[in-house]
TORTIPA-116020 format. One record per residue (C-alpha): x, y, z; residue in three letters. Coordinates in steps of 0.5 Angstrom, whole numbers, padded with zeros to 4 digits, always signed. Layout:
// residues N
XYZala;...
This chain:
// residues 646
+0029+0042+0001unk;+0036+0044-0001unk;+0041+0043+0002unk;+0041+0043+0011unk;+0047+0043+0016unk;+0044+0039+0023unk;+0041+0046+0026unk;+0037+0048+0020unk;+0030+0047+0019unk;+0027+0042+0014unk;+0022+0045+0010unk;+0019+0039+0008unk;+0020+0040+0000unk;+0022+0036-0006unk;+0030+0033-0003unk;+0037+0035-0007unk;+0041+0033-0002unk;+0039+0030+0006unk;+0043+0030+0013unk;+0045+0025+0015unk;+0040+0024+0021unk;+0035+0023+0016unk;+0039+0018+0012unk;+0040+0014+0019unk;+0031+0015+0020unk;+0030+0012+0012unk;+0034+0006+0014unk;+0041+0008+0012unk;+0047+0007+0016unk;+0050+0013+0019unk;+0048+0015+0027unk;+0041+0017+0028unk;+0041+0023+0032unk;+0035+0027+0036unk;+0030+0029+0033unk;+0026+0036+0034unk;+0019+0037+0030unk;+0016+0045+0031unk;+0011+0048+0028unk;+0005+0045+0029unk;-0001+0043+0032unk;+0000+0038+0036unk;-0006+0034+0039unk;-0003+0029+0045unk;-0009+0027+0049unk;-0005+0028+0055unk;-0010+0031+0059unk;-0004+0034+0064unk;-0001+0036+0058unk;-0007+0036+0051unk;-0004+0042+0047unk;+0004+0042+0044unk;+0008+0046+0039unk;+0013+0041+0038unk;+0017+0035+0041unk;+0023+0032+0042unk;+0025+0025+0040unk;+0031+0021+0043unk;+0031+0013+0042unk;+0025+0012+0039unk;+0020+0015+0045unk;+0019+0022+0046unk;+0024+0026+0051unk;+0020+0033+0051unk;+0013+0036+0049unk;+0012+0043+0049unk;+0013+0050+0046unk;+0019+0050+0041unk;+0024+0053+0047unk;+0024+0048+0051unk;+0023+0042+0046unk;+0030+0045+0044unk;+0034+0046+0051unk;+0032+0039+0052unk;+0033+0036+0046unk;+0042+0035+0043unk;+0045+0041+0040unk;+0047+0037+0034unk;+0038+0035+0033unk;+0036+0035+0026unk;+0029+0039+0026unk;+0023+0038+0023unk;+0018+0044+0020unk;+0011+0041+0021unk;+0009+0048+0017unk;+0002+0049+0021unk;+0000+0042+0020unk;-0005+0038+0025unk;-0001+0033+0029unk;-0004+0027+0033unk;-0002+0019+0037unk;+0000+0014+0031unk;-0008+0010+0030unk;-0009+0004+0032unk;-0013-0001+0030unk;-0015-0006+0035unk;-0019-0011+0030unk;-0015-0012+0023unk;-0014-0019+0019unk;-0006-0016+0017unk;-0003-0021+0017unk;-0008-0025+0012unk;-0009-0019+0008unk;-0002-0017+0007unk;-0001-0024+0003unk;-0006-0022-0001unk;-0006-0015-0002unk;-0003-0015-0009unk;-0006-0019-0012unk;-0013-0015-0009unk;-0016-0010-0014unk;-0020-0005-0008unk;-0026-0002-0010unk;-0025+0001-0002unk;-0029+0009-0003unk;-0030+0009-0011unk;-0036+0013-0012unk;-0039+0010-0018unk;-0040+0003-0021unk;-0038+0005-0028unk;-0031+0008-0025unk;-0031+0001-0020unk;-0033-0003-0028unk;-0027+0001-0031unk;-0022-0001-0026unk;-0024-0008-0027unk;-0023-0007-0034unk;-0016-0004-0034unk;-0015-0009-0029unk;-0018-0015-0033unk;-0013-0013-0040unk;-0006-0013-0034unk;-0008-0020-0032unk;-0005-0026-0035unk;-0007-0033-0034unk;-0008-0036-0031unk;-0008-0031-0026unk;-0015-0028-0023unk;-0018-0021-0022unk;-0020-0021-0014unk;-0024-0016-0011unk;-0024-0017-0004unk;-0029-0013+0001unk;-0028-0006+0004unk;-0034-0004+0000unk;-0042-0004+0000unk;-0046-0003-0007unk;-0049+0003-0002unk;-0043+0007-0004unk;-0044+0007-0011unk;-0047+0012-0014unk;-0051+0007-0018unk;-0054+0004-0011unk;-0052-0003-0014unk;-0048-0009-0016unk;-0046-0011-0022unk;-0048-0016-0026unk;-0046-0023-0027unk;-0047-0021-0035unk;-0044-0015-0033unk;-0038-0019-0031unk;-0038-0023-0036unk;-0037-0018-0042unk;-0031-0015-0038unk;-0028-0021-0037unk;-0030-0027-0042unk;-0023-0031-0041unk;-0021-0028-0034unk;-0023-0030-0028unk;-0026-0025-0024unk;-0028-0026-0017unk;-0032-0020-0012unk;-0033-0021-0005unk;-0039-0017-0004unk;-0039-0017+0005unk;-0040-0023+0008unk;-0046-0024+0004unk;-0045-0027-0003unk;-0039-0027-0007unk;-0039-0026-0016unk;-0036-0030-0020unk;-0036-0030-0029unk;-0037-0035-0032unk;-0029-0036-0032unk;-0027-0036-0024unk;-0034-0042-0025unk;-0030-0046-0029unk;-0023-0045-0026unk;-0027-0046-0019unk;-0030-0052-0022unk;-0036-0051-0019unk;-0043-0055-0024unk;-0049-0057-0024unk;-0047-0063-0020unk;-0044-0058-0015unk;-0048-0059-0009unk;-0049-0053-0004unk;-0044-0054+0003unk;-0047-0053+0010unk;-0050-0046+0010unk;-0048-0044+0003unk;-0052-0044-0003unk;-0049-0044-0010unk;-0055-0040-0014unk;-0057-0043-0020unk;-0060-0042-0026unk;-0067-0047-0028unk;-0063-0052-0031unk;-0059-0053-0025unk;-0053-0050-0027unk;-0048-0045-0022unk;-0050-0037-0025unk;-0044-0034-0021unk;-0048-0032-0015unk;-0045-0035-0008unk;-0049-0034-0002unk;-0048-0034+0006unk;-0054-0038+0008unk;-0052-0035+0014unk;-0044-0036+0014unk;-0038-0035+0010unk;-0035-0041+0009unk;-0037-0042+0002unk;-0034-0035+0001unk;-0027-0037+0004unk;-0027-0044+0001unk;-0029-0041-0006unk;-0023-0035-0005unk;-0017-0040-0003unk;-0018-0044-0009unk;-0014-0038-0013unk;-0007-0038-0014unk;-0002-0036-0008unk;+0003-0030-0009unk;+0010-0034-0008unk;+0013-0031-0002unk;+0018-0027-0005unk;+0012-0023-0007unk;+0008-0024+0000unk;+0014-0021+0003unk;+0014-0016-0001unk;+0006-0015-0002unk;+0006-0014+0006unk;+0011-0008+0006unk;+0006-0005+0000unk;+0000-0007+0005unk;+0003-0004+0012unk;+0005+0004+0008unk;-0001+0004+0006unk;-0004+0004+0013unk;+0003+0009+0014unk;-0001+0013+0009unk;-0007+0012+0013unk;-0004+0015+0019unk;-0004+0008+0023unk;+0002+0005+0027unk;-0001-0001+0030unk;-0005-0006+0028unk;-0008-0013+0034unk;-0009-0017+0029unk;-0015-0022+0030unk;-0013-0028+0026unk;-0017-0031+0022unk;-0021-0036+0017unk;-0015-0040+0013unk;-0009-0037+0018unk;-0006-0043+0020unk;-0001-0042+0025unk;+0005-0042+0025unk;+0005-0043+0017unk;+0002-0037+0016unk;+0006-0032+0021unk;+0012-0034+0017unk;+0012-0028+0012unk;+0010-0023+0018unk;+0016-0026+0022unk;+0021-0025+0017unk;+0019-0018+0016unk;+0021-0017+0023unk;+0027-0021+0024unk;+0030-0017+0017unk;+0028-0010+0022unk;+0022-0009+0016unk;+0016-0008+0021unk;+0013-0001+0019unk;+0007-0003+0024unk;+0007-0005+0030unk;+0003-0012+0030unk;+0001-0016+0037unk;-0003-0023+0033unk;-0008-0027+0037unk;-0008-0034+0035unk;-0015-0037+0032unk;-0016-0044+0031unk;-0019-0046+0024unk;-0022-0054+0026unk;-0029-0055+0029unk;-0028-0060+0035unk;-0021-0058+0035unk;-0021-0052+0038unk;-0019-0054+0046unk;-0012-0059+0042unk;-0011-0052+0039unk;-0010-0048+0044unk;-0008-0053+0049unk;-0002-0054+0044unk;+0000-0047+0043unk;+0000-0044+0050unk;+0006-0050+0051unk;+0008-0046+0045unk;+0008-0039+0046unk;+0005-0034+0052unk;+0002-0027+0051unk;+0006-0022+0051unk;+0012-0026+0048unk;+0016-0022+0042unk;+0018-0015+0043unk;+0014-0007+0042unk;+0014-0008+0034unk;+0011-0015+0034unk;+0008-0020+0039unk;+0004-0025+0042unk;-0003-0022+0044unk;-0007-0028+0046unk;-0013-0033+0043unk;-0019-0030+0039unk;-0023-0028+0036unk;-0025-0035+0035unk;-0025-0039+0040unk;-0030-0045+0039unk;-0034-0046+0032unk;-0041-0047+0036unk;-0040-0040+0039unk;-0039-0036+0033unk;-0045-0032+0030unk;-0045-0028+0023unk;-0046-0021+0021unk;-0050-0022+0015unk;-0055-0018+0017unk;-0060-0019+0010unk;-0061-0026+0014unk;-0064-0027+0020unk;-0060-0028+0026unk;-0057-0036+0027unk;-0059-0039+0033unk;-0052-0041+0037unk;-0053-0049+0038unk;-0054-0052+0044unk;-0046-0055+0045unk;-0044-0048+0045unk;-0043-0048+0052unk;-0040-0054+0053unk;-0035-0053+0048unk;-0033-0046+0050unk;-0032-0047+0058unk;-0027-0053+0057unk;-0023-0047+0053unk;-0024-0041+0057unk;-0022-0045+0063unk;-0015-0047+0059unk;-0015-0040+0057unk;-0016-0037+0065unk;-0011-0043+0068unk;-0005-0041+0063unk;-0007-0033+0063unk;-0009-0032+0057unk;-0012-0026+0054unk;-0018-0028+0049unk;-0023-0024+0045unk;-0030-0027+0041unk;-0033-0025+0035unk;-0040-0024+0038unk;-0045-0020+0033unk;-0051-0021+0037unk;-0054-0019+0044unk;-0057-0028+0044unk;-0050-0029+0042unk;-0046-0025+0048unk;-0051-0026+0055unk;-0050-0034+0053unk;-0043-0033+0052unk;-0043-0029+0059unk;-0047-0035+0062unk;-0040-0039+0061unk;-0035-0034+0063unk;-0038-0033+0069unk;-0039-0039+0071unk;-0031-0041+0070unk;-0030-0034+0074unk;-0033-0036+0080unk;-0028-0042+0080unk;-0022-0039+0077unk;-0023-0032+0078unk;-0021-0028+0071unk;-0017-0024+0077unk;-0015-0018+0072unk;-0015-0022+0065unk;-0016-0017+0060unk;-0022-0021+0055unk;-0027-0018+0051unk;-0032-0018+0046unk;-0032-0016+0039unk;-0037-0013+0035unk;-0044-0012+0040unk;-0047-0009+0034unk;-0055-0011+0039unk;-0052-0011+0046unk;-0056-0010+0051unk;-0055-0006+0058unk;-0056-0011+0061unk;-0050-0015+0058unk;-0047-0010+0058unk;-0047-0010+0065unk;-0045-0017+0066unk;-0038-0015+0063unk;-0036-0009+0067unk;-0038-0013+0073unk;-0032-0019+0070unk;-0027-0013+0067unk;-0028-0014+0061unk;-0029-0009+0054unk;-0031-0009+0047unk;-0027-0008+0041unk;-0032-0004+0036unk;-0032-0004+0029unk;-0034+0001+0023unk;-0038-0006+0020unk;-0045-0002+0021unk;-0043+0005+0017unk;-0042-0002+0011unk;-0049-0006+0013unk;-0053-0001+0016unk;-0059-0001+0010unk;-0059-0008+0012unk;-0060-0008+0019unk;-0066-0002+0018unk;-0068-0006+0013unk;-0069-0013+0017unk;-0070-0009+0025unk;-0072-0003+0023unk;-0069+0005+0023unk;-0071+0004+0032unk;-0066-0002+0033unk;-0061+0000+0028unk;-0061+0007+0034unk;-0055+0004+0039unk;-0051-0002+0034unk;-0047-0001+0039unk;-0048+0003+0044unk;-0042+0005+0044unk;-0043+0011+0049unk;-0048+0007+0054unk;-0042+0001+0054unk;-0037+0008+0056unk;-0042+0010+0061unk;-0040+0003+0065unk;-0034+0004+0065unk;-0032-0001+0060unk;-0026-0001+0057unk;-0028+0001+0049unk;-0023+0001+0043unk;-0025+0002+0036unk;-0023-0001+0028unk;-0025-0004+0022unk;-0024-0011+0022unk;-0022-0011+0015unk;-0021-0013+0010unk;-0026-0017+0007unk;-0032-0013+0010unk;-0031-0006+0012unk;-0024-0003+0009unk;-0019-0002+0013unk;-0019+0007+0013unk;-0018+0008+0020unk;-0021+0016+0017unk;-0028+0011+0015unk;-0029+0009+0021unk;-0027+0016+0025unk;-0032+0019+0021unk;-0038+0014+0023unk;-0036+0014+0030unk;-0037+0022+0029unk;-0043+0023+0024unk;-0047+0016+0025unk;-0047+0015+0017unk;-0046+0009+0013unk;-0041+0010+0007unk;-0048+0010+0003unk;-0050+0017+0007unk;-0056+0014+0011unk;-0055+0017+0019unk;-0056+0011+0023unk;-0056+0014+0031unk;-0059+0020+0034unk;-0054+0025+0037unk;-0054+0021+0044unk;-0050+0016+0041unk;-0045+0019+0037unk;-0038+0021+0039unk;-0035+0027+0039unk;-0028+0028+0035unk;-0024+0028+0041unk;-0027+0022+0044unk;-0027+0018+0038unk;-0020+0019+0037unk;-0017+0017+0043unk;-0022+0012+0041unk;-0017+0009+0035unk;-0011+0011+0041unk;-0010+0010+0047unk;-0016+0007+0049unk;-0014+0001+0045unk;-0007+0000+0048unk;-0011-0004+0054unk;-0014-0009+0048unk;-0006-0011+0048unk;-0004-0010+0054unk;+0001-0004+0053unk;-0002+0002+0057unk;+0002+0008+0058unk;+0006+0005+0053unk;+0004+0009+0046unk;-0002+0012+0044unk;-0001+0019+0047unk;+0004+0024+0045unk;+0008+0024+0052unk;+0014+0024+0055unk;+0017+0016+0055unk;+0012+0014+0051unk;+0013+0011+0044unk;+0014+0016+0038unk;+0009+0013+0035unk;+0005+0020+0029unk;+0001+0022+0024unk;+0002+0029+0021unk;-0004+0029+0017unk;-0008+0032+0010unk;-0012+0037+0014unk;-0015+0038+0020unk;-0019+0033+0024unk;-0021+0038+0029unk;-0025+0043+0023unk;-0026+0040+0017unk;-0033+0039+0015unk;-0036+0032+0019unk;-0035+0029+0011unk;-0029+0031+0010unk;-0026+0026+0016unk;-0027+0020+0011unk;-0022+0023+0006unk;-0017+0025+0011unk;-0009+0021+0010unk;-0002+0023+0014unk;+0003+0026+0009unk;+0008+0025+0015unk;+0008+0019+0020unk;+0013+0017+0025unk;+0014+0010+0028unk;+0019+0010+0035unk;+0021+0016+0031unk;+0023+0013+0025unk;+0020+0016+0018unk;+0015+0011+0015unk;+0011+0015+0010unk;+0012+0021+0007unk;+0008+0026+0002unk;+0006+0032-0002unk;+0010+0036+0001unk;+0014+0032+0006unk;+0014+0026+0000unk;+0022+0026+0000unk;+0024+0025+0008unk;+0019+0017+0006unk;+0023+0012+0005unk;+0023+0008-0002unk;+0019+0002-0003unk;+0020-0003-0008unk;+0016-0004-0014unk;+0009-0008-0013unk;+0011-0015-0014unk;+0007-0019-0019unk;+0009-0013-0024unk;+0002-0014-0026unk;-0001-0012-0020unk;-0007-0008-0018unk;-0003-0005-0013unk;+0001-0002-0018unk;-0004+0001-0022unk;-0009+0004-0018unk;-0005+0004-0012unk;-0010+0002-0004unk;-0016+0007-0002unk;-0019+0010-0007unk;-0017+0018-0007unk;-0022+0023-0010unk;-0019+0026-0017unk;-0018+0034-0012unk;-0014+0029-0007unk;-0010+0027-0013unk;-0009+0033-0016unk;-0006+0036-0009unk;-0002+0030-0009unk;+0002+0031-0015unk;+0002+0039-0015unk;+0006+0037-0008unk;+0010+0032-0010unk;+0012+0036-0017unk;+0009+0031-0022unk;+0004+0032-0026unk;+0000+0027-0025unk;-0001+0024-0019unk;+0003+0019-0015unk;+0001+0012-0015unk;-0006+0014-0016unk;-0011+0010-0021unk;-0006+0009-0027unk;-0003+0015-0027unk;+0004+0014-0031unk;+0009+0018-0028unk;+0012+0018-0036unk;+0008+0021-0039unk;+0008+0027-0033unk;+0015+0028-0034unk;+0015+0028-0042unk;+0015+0023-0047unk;+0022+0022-0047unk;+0023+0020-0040unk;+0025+0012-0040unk;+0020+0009-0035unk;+0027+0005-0032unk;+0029+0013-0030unk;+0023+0014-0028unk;+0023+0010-0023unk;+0029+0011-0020unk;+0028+0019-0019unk;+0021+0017-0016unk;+0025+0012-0012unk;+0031+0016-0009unk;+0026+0021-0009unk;+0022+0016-0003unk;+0015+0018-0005unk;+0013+0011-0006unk;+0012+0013-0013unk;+0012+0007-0019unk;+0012+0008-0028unk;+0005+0004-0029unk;
């Protein structure tokens, strides 16, 4: 990009000088002016309106959608213009079941194996990592993967792990089934033959009794959460900054707003303060809405009961509030989805546990949603609900369950009659071998059924549920929603189940504002509504159905503002401090896996020769020898490509 004056276009090349409006929109200090973006092909999913040319934003929402002409009359003359080059534009995603919060404390820390195709690269980047990290600090991987998407069809061993890693410890999540750990995590874990098995755990062991380095959930996680905080924490300057890295790798992705789901071993208010920091500096590069779960069995009504006195839903403004309790309400209510055992019975409590909460939760107007895998798991659940609906009527309360991978018509029924709706996830495109392993190719037909569950009238929106089972790429879960394959291939549903590009998408838009109570706010490109965008890698509409998994943004917008930028648009993102340890794994292979021909692209856009953040690429070396790495950073820095020296 050369040098612009406010009426001329930007071409999306590599920067010498930017206007001041885009200085304004990357954070600085000078007046933010209207912003025009022409030259693409924009998706709304308006349907009075469902195809643009371009539009016009002013104060964070979109003041014109249309053809260039209008865009431009409607828009202030001093606008800064932006060519979008033929690129396919669409609403900012939103994923309505993510653990952000939790995850962005802990994102530097996590080496991700999320879309790496092998277990040979998958041990490679082990290794690498494993000689960058100094004791007495662990090698963490921490789900987004599933042994189906290795080329190798299985997970390493643990003498596999030992001889990476003989001093360091390394801990890997695999799902919610069972956790790896060498023989290093064993000793700083302090796990022995005297260690005994916690309730529906199993600590696998060798003839002589001792702990072999496999964990399993027998049937729940617990003993894979507890085994987790057992490692060193990020001080919170790097938790800050941690969470910045986590939130533009969802920009990358296209996403502009996360309901985060709470979760085990996040305590509120304790660990909402790095998050709350993040928003009082202005930092947010998502829009985050937070439901409350409550972390001890039997103290699930005080929880509640002393958090609605506390806050209410709806407290906060557009770029991070309160969204209501769930996605655990009541510990004797939770099931699991570790589908390589069988389905857990609910105890007989469960019911008189879980009312006095929801009637709490009715009486103070409180949205919930309840983790809920199996079809036994729900219809005991709307026992309850309706019950407490005949005496306190939900009367427009916007509830729903999560996940409903078995839900039958039938209950699927009993919720649209009570106005509630199902949030989905992807954790089948990860789990899948193992249900059609267990219940057989029939069953696993309609896990969900999402199309049956639209038919109703039910409100659908759709997510991931990441981090620690299915990985966090929005692109991931579009594609199984589209194709019905797993990430290992196997095509789960017959084309009455699936959805079509469109549907999925309004899907991970604006169908999943209802799940935060924000309708008509954001979620489609119109006119008032939040200017909240992705431009993308390519075409969601034509590539081939496996290419959806591999798309990105390389432009996203949110309430206007750049928050990510790359390729050709890499100078108009904002900078981004180096990841916080220095020997983080963030900083050597960066989040999602990208394909050695992604990589290629990116670097050949963004003018290096290696690419950007991308599996150790040392930008270095790309530039020539001589190069400090100090200066390095700093071009790629004033750059704004998010790039970093390894």
């Amino acid at each position: 990009m050369i040098r612009l004056d406010r009426r001329q276009t930007i071409a999306g090349a590599a920067a010498t000088a930017i206007t001041a409006p885009l200085l304004a929109a990357k954070g600085h200090a000078a007046p933010m002016t209207d912003l025009i973006l022409i030259n693409a092909r924009i998706t709304t999913l308006d349907r009075a309106n469902p195809q643009a040319q371009a539009f016009a934003i002013r104060d964070g929402k979109f003041l014109a959608v249309g053809d260039e002409g209008e865009v431009r009359a409607a828009a202030a003359p001093d606008a800064t213009v932006v060519d979008a080059r033929g690129r396919r534009m669409i609403p900012g995603l939103i994923d309505s079941h993510m653990h952000i919060i939790r995850g962005g404390l802990n994102y530097n820390m996590e080496l991700r194996w999320d879309g790496v195709p092998s277990l040979a690269e998958a041990m490679a980047m082990l290794k690498r990592q494993v000689d960058r990290t100094p004791a007495p600090q662990w090698v963490r991987v921490v789900g987004g993967f599933t042994e189906h998407q290795f080329a190798e069809k299985r997970l390493p061993t643990i003498d596999e792990l030992n001889a990476v890693a003989p001093a360091t410890p390394v801990f890997i999540l695999h799902l919610y089934d069972r956790a790896l750990l060498n023989g290093a995590a064993l000793r700083a874990v302090g796990y022995t033959r005297d260690t005994p098995n916690p309730p529906g755990g199993e600590i696998v062991r060798d003839a002589k009794g001792n702990p072999t380095g496999l964990l399993l959930a027998q049937p729940n996680a617990t003993i894979l959460y507890a085994t987790l905080a057992k490692g060193p924490k990020l001080p919170p300057e790097y938790q800050v900054n941690s969470t910045r890295h986590f939130m533009r790798e969802m920009n990358r992705l296209g996403v502009t707003g996360v309901i985060d789901a709470g979760g085990g071993y996040q305590n509120y208010p304790d660990d909402y303060a790095i998050i709350e920091k993040l928003h009082a500096d202005g930092e947010l590069t998502l829009r985050i809405s937070y439901n409350l779960f409550t972390q001890k069995p039997k103290e699930e009504l005080a929880d509640f009961a002393g958090w609605a006195k506390a806050v209410k839903p709806g407290d906060g403004d557009d770029s991070y509030r309160h969204n209501g309790a769930g996605e655990m309400l009541v510990y004797s209510a939770a099931d699991f989805e570790d589908f390589r055992v069988a389905r857990p019975d609910m105890p007989p409590n469960m019911e008189g546990d879980l009312e006095p909460v929801v009637r709490l939760l009715v009486e103070n107007r409180w949205p919930w949603r309840l983790h809920a895998t199996y079809d036994e798991t729900i219809g005991r659940a709307l026992d309850v609900f309706e019950k407490v609906n005949r005496d306190m009527p939900f009367d427009g309360l916007h509830w729903f369950f999560d996940h409903a991978e078995t839900i039958s018509d039938r209950n699927i029924d009993r919720i649209a009659a009570l106005g509630g709706g199902i949030a989905v996830q992807h954790r089948m495109a990860y789990q899948g071998e193992y249900f059609v392993e267990r219940y057989g190719a029939k069953a696993a037909e309609r896990t969900p059924p999402i199309k049956r569950m639209m038919a109703a009238g039910l409100p659908v929106g759709a997510g991931t549920d990441a981090t620690r089972v299915a990985s966090y790429n929005p692109w991931v879960s579009l594609s199984w929603l589209v194709t019905s394959r797993t990430v290992g291939g196997l095509r789960l549903y017959p084309q009455a189940n699936r959805l079509d590009r469109e549907t999925a998408l309004r899907l991970w838009t604006e169908a999943n504002t209802w799940f935060s109570n924000e309708q008509g706010k954001k979620g489609q490109i119109k006119v008032g509504q939040l200017a909240d965008l992705a431009l993308l890698s390519d075409d969601y509409f034509t590539v081939p159905e496996d290419e959806i998994a591999h798309l990105n943004a390389v432009l996203t917008l949110l309430g206007g503002k750049i928050v990510h930028g790359e390729g050709d648009f890499a100078a108009l993102g904002p900078a981004l401090p180096k990841p916080m340890p220095d020997w983080s794994p963030v900083a050597t292979f960066g989040g999602y896996y990208r394909r050695p021909e992604q990589a290629a692209k990116m670097a050949s856009a963004c003018g290096c020769a290696s690419a950007c953040n991308v599996h150790g690429h040392d930008h270095a070396a790309a530039l020539g020898a001589n190069v400090p790495t100090a200066d390095v950073q700093t071009f790629w820095g004033a750059l704004g490509c998010g790039c970093w020296a390894v």
